[in-house]
N, C-alpha and C positions, 0 to 999 in steps of 0.2 A: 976637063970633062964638064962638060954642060949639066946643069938642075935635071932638064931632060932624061939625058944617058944615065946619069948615077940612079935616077927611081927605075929606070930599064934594067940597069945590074943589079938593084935591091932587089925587084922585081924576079929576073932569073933566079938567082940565088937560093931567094925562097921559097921559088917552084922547084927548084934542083932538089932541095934539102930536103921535101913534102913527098917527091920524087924518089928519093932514095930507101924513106923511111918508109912510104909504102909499099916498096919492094920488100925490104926486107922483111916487114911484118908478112905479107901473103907470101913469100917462098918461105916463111918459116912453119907454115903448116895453122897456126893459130887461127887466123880466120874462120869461124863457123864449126871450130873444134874445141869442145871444153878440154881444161889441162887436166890429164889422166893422173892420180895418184895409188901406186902400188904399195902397201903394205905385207911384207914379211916379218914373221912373229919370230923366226928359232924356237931357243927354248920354251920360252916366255908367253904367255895369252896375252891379249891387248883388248883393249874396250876400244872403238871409234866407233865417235858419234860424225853422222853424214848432214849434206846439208840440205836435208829436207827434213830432220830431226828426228830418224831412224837410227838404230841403234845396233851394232853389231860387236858381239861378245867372239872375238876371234882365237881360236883354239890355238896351241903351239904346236907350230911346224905346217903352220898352214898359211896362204897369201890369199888377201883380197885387192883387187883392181877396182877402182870407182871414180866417177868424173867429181871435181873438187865440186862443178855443180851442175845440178840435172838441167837439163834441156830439150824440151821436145814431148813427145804425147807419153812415154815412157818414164821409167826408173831402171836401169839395169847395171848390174855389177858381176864378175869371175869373182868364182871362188877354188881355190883348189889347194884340198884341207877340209877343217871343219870350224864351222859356226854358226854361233845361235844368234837370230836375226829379231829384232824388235822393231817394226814398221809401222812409219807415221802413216795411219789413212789416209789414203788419195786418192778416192775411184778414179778422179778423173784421167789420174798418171799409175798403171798398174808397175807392180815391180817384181823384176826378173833378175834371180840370181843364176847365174850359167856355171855349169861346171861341167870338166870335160866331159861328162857323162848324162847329163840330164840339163830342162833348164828347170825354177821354180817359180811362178806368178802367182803372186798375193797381191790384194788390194791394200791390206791392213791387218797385219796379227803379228801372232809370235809362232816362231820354228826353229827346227836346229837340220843342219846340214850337214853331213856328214861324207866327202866323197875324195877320198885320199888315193893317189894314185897307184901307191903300190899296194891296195888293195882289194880284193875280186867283188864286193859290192860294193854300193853307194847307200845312205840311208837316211831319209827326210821325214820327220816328225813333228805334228803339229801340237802348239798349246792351246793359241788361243786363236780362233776367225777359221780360213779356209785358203787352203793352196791347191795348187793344179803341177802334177809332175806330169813331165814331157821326156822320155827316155830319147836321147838323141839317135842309139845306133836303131831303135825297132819304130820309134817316132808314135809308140802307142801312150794312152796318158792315163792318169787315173786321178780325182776327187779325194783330198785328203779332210779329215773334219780334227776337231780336237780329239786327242787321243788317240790318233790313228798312224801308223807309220807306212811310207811305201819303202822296198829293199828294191834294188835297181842292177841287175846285176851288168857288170860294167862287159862281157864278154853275151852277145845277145839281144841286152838292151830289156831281158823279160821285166817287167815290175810286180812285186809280189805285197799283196796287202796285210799288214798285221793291226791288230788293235794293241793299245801301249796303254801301260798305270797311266790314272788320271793324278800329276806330278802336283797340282793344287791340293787334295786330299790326303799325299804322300810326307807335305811336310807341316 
């Protein structure tokens, strides 16, 4: 083989190899998809912290879905079960937790979520800032403030507003 040829098969080689590996990375789905992380509790609660430095206190017998990291004009994560949520301010990126039954969009505060499947409501309660409930089956929504609860009933989709102890004062 010629100096020539041998830099022409180095050459192929490791366009082949660059060739292969870029197949494989784009047919594996990765490209322009953050890696999804499912958490299941069982018995047990669990605390995860996400990586915009929010904070969710996850109840037992509940699972949260969230990207390892956020991407894009949003924050969004499933929930299904219950948990109390502690969110890093972010106007710029709002955050949406979705659960089969409703979603919830906060800027920045604390809430608790409550929306278990086998049972006939849902129930979102704020501590501190302000969220927006959006009933997925009637798509009506309602303005929560601190101290305030919406009940969502999962057959309907009606939301029914309650005021709740103020839980700072309480302890």
């Amino acid at each position: 083989m010629t100096p020539k040829n041998t830099r022409a098969s180095a050459a192929a080689g490791v366009a082949a190899i660059v060739g292969i590996g870029a197949a494989l990375y784009f047919s594996s789905g990765n490209f322009g998809t953050p890696k999804m992380v499912e958490i299941e509790t069982g018995d047990k609660a669990k605390e995860i912290l996400l990586a915009d430095g929010s904070v969710v206190h996850l109840n037992a017998h509940s699972s949260l879905t969230y990207p390892e990291k956020f991407e894009g004009d949003t924050r969004e994560v499933e929930l299904t079960g219950e948990g109390f949520f502690d969110i890093a301010k972010d106007q710029a990126h709002p955050f949406t937790v979705h659960t089969p039954f409703e979603d919830v969009t906060v800027l920045g505060t604390s809430f608790n979520v409550r929306a278990y499947e086998n049972e006939p409501n849902s129930e979102v309660s704020v501590s501190t800032g302000k969220v927006q409930v959006t009933s997925e089956e009637s798509a009506s929504s309602q303005i929560l403030l601190p101290n305030e609860k919406a009940v969502v009933a999962h057959e309907g989709g009606i939301i029914d507003f309650e005021e709740t102890e103020d839980l700072n004062e309480s302890a």
